[in-house]
PLY file of the C-alpha trace (Angstrom):
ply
format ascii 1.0
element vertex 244
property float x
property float y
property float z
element edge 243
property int vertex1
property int vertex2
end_header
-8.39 -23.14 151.66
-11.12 -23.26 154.09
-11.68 -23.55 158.11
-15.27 -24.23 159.02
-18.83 -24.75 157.53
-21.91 -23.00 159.07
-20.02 -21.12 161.82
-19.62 -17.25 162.84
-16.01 -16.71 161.00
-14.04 -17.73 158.59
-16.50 -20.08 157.24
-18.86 -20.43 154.39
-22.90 -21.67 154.96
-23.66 -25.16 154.36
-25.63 -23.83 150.80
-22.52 -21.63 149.64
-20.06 -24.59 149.59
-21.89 -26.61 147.87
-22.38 -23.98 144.85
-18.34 -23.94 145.59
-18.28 -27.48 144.64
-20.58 -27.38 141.75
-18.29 -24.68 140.53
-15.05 -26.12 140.96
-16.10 -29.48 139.71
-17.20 -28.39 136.47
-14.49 -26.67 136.40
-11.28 -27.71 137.67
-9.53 -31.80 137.88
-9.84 -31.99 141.72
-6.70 -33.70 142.97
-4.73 -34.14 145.86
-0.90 -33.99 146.38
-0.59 -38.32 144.81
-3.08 -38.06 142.18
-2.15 -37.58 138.31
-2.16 -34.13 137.55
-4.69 -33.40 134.20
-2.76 -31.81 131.33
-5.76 -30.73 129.36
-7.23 -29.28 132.42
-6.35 -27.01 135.72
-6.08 -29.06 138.54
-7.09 -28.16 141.96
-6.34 -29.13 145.52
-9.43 -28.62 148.56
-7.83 -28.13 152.05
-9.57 -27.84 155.18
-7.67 -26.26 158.12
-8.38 -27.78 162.26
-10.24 -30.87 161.84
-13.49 -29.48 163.06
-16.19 -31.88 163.58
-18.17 -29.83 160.60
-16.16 -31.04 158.32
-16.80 -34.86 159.30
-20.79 -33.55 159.49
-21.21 -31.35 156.58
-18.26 -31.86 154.50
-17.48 -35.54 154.18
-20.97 -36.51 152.91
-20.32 -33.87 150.03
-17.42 -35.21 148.66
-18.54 -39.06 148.42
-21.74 -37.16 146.35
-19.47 -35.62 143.88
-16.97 -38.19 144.10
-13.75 -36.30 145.02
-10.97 -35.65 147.43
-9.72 -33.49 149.68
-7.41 -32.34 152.27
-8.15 -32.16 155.78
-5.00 -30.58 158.29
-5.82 -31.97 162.05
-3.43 -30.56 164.77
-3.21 -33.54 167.12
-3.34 -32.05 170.55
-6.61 -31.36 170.23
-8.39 -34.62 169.00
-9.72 -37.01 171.53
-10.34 -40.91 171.33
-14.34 -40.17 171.53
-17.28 -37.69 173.16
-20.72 -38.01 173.94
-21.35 -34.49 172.95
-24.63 -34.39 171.10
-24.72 -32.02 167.27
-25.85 -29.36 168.60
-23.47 -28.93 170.88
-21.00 -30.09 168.73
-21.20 -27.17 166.39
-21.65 -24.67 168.79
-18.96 -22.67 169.59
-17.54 -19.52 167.74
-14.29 -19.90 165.93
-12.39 -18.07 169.01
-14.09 -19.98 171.37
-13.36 -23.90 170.26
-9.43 -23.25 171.20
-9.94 -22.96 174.79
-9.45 -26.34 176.28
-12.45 -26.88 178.68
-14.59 -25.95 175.60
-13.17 -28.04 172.79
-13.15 -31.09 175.41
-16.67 -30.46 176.81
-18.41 -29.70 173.52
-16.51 -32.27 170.92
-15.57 -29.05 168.42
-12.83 -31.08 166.53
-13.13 -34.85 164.88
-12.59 -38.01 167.00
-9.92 -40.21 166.28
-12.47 -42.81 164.91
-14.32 -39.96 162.63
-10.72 -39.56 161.22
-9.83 -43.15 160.79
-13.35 -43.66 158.83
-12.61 -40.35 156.47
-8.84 -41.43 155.98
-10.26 -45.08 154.96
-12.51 -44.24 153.08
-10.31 -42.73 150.42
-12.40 -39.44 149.72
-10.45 -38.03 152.12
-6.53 -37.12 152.73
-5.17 -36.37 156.37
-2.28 -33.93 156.94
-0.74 -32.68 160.07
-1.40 -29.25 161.25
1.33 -29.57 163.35
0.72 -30.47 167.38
-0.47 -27.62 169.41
-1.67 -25.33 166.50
1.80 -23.52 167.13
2.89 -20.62 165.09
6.13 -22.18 163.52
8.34 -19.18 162.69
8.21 -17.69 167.13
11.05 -18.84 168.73
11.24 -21.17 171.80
8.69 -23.08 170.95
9.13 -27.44 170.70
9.22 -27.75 167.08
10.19 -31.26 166.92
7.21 -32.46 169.04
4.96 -29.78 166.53
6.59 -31.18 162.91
7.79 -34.57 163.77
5.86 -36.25 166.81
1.94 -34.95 165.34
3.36 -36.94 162.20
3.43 -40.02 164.09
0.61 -39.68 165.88
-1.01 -39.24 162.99
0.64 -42.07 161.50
0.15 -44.58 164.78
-3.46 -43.63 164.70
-4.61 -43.64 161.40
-2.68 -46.24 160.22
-1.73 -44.58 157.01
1.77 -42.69 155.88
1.60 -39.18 156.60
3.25 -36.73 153.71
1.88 -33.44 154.04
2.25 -30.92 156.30
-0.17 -27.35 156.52
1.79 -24.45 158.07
-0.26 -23.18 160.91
-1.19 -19.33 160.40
1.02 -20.12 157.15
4.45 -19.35 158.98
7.75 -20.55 159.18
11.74 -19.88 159.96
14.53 -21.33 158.18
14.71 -23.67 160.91
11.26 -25.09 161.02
11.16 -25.43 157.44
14.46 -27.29 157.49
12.72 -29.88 159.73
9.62 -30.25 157.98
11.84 -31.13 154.68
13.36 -33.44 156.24
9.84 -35.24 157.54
7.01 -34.10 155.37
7.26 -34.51 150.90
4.53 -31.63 150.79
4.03 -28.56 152.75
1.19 -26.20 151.95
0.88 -22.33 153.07
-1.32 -20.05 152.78
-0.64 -17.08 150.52
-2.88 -16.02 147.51
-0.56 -17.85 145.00
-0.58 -20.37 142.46
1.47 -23.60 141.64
2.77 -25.72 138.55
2.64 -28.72 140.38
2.78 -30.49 143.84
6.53 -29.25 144.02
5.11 -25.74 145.03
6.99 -22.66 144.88
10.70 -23.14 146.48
8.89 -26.17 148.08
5.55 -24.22 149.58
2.48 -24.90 147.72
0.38 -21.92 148.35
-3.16 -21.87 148.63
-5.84 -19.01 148.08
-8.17 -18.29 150.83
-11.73 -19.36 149.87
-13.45 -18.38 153.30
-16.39 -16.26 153.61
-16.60 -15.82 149.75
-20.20 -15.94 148.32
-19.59 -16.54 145.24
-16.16 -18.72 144.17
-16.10 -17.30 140.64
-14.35 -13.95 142.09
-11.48 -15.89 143.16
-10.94 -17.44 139.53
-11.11 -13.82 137.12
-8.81 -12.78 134.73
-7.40 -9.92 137.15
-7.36 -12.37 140.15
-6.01 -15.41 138.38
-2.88 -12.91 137.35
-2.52 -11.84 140.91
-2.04 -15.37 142.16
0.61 -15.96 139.22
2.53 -12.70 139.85
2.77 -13.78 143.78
4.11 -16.88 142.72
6.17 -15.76 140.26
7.94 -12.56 143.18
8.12 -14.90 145.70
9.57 -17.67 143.38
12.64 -15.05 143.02
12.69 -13.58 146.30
12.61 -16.51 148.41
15.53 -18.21 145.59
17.66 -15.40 146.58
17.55 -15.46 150.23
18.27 -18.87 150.39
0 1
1 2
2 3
3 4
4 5
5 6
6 7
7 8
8 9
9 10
10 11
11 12
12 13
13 14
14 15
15 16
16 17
17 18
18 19
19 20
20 21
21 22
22 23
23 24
24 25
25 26
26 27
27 28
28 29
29 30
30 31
31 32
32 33
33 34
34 35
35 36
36 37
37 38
38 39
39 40
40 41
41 42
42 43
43 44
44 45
45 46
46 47
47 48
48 49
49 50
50 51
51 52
52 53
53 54
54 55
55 56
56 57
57 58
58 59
59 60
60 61
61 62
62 63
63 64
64 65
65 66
66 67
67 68
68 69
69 70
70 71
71 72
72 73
73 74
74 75
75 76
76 77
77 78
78 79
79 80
80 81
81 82
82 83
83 84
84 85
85 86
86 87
87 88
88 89
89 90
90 91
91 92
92 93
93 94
94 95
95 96
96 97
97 98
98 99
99 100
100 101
101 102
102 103
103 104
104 105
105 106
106 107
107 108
108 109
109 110
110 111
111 112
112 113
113 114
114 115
115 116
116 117
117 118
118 119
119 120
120 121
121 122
122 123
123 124
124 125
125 126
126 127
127 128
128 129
129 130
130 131
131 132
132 133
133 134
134 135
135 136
136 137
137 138
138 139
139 140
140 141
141 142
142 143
143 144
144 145
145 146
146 147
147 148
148 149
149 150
150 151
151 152
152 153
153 154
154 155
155 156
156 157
157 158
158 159
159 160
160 161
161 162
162 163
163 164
164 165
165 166
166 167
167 168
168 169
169 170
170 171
171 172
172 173
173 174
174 175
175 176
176 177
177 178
178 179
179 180
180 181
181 182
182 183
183 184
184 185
185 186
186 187
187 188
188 189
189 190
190 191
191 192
192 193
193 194
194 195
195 196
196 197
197 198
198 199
199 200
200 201
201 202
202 203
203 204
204 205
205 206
206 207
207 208
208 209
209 210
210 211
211 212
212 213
213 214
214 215
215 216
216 217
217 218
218 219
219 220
220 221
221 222
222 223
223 224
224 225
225 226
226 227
227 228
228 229
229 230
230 231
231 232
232 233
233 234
234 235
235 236
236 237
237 238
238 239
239 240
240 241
241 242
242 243
């Protein structure tokens, strides 16, 4: 899981995600959720959270060079048609500072709908809703059908592709919310440190380790972290079996 490239948090310089890369492609059969999973090798899925423009500028290019896909979770609110912000100002802002509207709209922080169309067409990359408004999904009062089903056809409308998955703003949910994106979305991703057998997840969540602000991506993959991930899994496998 990552958020931004070259910015003040939760993000990883331009240099450092490309050793990522290197890494994980040497490593790892890079798929995403319709692909055919390797059984000779560990697969692994590349998610991008917000739909910041530096993905489009920094991150886009990188995967047509290596040849591989990966996940990019847009929260349609905050997308416009097109801006005539410049690069610079493009990439600007600080991570706290790109949700505030008269930034975001003034400075072009987050991909056009046109820099979205041309990723999603292009095959190299796979859109997923981040819900509407960036809403936390498990507080209470808040519109969940407009965040789970109506930013799915947006999505859909603008893109002019079939949206499946779904990544869980802040990673959160209710039994309510996650009843509705069942019924709407085939895969729904979460944050959470954890590892999965397959696209089915764990109870339906397909959790995803946190790769931001990590110099070097081999630390995420060690023995002792590796069995971390599994034993997650494995207690919330249980735990969330029995409370449903």
């Amino acid at each position: 899981m990552y958020h931004h490239i070259n910015g003040d948090k939760f993000s990883n310089t331009l240099e450092v995600f490309q050793s990522h890369l290197e890494y994980l492609v040497a490593n790892y059969n890079i798929v995403t959720p319709d692909d055919r999973l390797s059984s000779t090798q560990d697969n692994l899925s590349i998610t991008f959270d917000d739909g910041y423009y530096d993905f489009y500028h920094y991150v886009f290019p990188l995967l047509k060079e290596y040849n591989i896909k990966a996940i990019l979770a847009v929260p349609t609110a905050f997308i416009e048609e097109q801006t005539t912000a410049s690069h610079k100002q493009r990439v600007s802002l600080g991570h706290q500072e790109i949700y505030q509207e008269k930034n975001y709209r003034k400075f072009g922080s987050f991909c056009t709908w046109s820099e979205l169309k041309e990723m999603s067409d292009s095959g190299f990359v796979v859109i997923a809703s981040h819900s509407h408004k960036h809403k936390d999904l498990a507080t209470s009062g808040i519109d969940l059908h407009q965040e789970i089903v109506i930013s799915k056809e947006i999505l859909e409308e603008k893109l002019g592709s079939k949206i499946e998955s779904f990544i869980l703003p802040f990673g959160r949910y209710n039994k309510e919310s996650l009843a509705l994106l069942k019924q709407h979305y085939k895969y729904i991703f979460k944050v959470g440190q954890g590892v999965n057998r397959d696209f089915r997840g764990v109870n339906g969540l397909i959790y995803r380790i946190d790769a931001d602000e990590v110099a070097d991506i081999r630390s995420l993959f060690t023995f002792n972290s590796l069995l971390q991930y599994r034993l997650k899994s494995l207690i919330k496998y249980f735990y969330d079996g029995i409370q449903r």
